[in-house]
C-alpha positions, 0 to 999 in steps of 0.5 A: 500500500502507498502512503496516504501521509507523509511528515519528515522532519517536522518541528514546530516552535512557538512565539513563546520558544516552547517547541511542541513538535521536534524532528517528527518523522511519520508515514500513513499508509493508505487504509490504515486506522492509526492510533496515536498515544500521548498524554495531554500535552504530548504533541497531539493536537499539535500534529493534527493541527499542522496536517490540517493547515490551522496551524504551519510548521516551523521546519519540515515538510507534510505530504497529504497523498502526495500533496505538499500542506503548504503548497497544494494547502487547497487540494489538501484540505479536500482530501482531510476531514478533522474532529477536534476536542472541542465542541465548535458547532452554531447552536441555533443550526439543525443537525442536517443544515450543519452537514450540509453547509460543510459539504458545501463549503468544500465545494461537493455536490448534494448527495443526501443519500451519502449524508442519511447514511453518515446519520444513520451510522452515528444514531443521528438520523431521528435528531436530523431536523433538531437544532444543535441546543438540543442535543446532549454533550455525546450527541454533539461529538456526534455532529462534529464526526458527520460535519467531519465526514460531509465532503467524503475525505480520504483522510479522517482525523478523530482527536479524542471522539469518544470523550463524554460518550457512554460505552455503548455508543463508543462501541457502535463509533468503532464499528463506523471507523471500521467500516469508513476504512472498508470504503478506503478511508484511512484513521489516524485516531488520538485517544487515552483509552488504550482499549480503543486503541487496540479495538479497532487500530493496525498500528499504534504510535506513541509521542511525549514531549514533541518526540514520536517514541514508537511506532509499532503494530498493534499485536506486537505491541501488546505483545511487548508491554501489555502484559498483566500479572496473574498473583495467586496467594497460597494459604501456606508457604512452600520451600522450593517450586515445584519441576511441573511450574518452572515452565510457567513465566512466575515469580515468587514473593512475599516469602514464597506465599504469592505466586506472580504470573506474567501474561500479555494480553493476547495470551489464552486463558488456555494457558492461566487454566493450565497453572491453575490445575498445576498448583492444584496437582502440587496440593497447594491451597489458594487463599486468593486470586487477582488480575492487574493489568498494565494501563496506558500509563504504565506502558507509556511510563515503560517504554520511556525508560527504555528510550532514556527519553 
């Protein structure tokens, strides 16, 4: 597949010398859902800003299916649709004349079969002719994704689309991700929920202090720190591990009282079943049993150190 997206070297450096983006370099491929992760204030907003055009870079050059940002800025913004953080819709505007002037104003034809099936989608199709008052804080996160999705781009920008939404509904926004990319549109989606995340993204990349960190396929990457520790705490102590655990990823602490199982998200519960019926064969007695699992933080904080950053 081509790249829809390319940014080299781009660095971003405002008035106040506070330098928000440094040497980033990153390519999209075309069809591809993309999360970016960070945390507030990690270079974000910033980078979607630039790809946008609302903002320009200070160095650097950004590509938008092989379009340069600056010089063909016209061509791509056609090509981009963008969902910000925050709530920018005119309040005394229908759903429906919202969608429509955004088409419009990027110069489509009327296609109001396109845009139903855009409401429908997002569970705004009842709420058509109601005014943006109206509408619940979720339900106005939903306007922006269809205002977003008006003149049909070929490149989505969702930053944090699912905030303020209940779950139900969060779920039914990953299926329309899925399927605007069965259309040929490619994601790149910004989010702190890192089970969003892994639901519907290819590849995942991680940025903090205006530096990409990684960029890394979605399974790999859990496969490399998103690990979850299985504690198990026998009623008594034992005084040297049994041949038939030693095969298990364990570790013993607590004098030998609690027994630590490591496991990554993608592993079987096949496999925790196995280490359980283990202790039972060695006539150990479980007292309790708890799960902990590393969270975004946790696995950002991880891959920090590893990158002496």
């Amino acid at each position: 597949m081509s790249n829809i997206l390319e940014i080299n070297s781009i660095s971003k450096k405002f008035k106040n010398n506070f330098l928000a983006l440094d040497e980033v370099n990153l390519s999209i491929k075309e069809g591809e859902i993309f999360a970016l992760l960070g945390p507030n204030g990690a270079g974000k907003t910033t980078l979607i800003s630039l790809i946008c055009g609302i903002i320009i870079q200070s160095k650097g050059t950004i590509k938008v299916n092989c379009f340069d940002t600056l010089k063909d800025w016209r061509k791509c913004r056609s090509l981009v649709g963008l969902v910000p953080q925050e709530l920018t819709l005119d309040s005394f505007e229908t759903v429906w004349s919202t969608i429509s002037l955004s088409r419009g104003l990027f110069g489509k034809a009327p296609n109001n079969s396109y845009l139903e099936w855009v409401l429908k989608s997002l569970s705004l199709l009842d709420k058509k002719h109601s005014k943006i008052m109206s509408l619940s804080g979720g339900m106005k996160r939903r306007v922006l994704i269809a205002k977003a999705l008006s003149h049909e781009p070929k490149l989505l920008f969702l930053d944090e689309p699912t905030a303020g939404v209940d779950v139900s509904l969060r779920k039914n926004m990953w299926e329309l991700v899925k399927d605007l990319r069965k259309q040929g549109v490619t994601i790149i989606l910004t989010t702190h929920y890192i089970e969003e995340a892994e639901a519907i993204s290819d590849r995942i990349g991680i940025i903090n202090k205006g530096n990409i960190l990684l960029v890394e396929e979605k399974d790999k990457l859990i496969k490399k720190m998103g690990k979850k520790e299985l504690l198990i705490e026998l009623q008594t102590p034992f005084e040297e591990l049994p041949e038939n655990l030693k095969k298990f990823n364990l570790s013993i602490s607590n004098e030998k009282k609690i027994i630590k199982f490591y496991f990554n998200r993608l592993s079987k519960n096949s496999e925790i079943a196995e280490l359980l019926s283990t202790i039972e064969k060695n006539n150990f007695v479980v007292n309790d049993i708890k799960t902990k699992e590393s969270n975004l933080e946790e696995i950002f904080l991880n891959l920090v150190e590893k990158t002496r950053i």
